[in-house]
N, C-alpha and C positions, 0 to 999 in steps of 0.2 A: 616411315614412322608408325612406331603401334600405337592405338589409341588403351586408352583404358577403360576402362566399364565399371563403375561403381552400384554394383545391384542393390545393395543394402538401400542405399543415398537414392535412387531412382524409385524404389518403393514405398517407402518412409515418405516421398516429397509428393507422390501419385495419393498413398493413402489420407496425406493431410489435406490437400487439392479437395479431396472426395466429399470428407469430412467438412472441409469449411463450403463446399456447394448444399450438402445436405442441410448445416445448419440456417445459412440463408432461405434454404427454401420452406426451411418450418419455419420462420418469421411469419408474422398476417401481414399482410399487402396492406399498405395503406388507401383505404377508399379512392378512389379515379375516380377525374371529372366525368362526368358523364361524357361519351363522345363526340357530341354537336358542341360541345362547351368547350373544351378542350383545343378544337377543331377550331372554334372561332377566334381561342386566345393566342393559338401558333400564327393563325393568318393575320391577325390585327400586328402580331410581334415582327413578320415579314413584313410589312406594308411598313411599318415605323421603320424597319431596319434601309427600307426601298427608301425610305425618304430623305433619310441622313444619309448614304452613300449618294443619290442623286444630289444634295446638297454641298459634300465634300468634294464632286464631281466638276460640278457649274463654280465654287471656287477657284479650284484647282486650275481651269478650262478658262476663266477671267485672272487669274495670275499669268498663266501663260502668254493670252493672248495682248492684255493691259500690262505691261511690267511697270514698277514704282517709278524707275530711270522715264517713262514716258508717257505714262499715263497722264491724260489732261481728260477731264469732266465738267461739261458746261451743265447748268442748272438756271431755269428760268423760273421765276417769283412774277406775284401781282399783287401788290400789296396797296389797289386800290379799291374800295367800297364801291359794290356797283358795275365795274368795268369786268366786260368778258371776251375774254382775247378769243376768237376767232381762229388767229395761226399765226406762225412764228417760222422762219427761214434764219437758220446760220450756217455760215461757212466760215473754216478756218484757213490761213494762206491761199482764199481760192482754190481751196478744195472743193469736191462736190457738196454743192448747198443740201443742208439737212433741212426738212419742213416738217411740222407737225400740224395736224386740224385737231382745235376742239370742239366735242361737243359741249354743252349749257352742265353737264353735270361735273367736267371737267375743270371748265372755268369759274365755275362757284367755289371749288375746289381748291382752285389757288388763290383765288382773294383773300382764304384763310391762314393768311401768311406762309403756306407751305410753298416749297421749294421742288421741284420736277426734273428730276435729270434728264434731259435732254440730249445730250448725246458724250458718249465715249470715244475716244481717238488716240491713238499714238502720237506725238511729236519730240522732235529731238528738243535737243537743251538748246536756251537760246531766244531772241525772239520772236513773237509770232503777232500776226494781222488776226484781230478777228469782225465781223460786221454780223448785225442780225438787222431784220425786218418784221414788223407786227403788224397785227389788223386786227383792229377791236371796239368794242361798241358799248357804250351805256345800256343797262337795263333797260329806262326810263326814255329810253332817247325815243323821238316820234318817228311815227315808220316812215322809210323814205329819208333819213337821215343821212349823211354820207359817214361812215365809220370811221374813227381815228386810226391813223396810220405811223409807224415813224422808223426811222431805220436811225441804228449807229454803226463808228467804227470804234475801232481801238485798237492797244497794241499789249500784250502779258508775255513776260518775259518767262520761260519754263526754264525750272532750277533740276534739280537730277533727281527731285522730292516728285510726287505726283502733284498734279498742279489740276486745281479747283476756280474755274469761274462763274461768276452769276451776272447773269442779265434780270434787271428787274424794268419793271414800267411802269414806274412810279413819281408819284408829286414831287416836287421840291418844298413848296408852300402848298397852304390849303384850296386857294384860288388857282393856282398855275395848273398846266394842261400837264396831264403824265405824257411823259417822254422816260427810250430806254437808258438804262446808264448799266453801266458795265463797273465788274468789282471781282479786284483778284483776290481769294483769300490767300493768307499765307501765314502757315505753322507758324508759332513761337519757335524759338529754337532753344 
């Protein structure tokens, strides 16, 4: 097969090439950041970019390893004035027991009715035992005091939804001693 050669068409497209490089380059350059300025606005744009892909990363890496079908999420609350949990032990089906220690800044922390996840896990559908145990002490209490204590059990049935529990250590009434109670939440549907 012979090719063909169009010289006309090659020179004409060479000379316009040329032409539109020269016109560009008589343009004025628009003033450049200076190069430390410049320099620091690329690096600040990497760092941000570093952050969102490590964040779509750690997603991605908790979808896989947590999936919806079995994902369960305990969450412990202290929702009394004063009382500072010390530490907390759960185990689910007699799995290996989770323990947390708090420090004072920690404990102040959830008296402010926030909520601390405590621990992630897998379990099938169906189901499931769970027990915790607590150790905690009044502000106020005189030193030498023996520290309140209490363990529950219970039972949360896990739907193919992620499944959310909370253990709280809280009053019933205003006079009564906090003790834990356990609470499954569950989607509207």
């Amino acid at each position: 097969m012979k090719l063909r050669t169009y010289p006309k068409v090659t020179s004409r497209l060479l000379a316009l090439l040329l032409v539109s490089g020269a016109a560009q380059a008589e343009q004025p350059l628009a003033p450049a950041a200076s190069p430390p300025t410049q320099l620091d606005q690329n690096l600040q744009a990497l760092k941000e970019e570093a952050i969102n892909i490590k964040a779509e990363l750690q997603s991605t890496e908790q979808t896989l390893l947590y999936p919806d079908s079995t994902r369960v999420i305990v969450y412990f609350g202290v929702p009394v004035s004063g009382l500072l949990v010390q530490s907390i032990t759960v185990s689910v089906d007699d799995g290996r027991p989770y323990s947390y220690k708090y420090i004072n800044a920690e404990a102040i922390a959830l008296q402010r009715r926030g909520l601390q996840p405590l621990v992630k896990l897998n379990a099938s559908p169906g189901p499931h035992r769970i027990k915790a145990d607590v150790v905690a002490q009044f502000a106020d209490a005189q030193a030498g005091a023996p520290p309140l204590t209490d363990h529950v059990e219970g039972t949360f049935t896990k739907a193919r939804a992620p499944a959310s529990i909370e253990i709280s250590l809280a009053r019933r009434s205003v006079v009564s001693r906090p003790a834990l109670e356990l609470h499954e939440w569950v989607a509207d549907k």
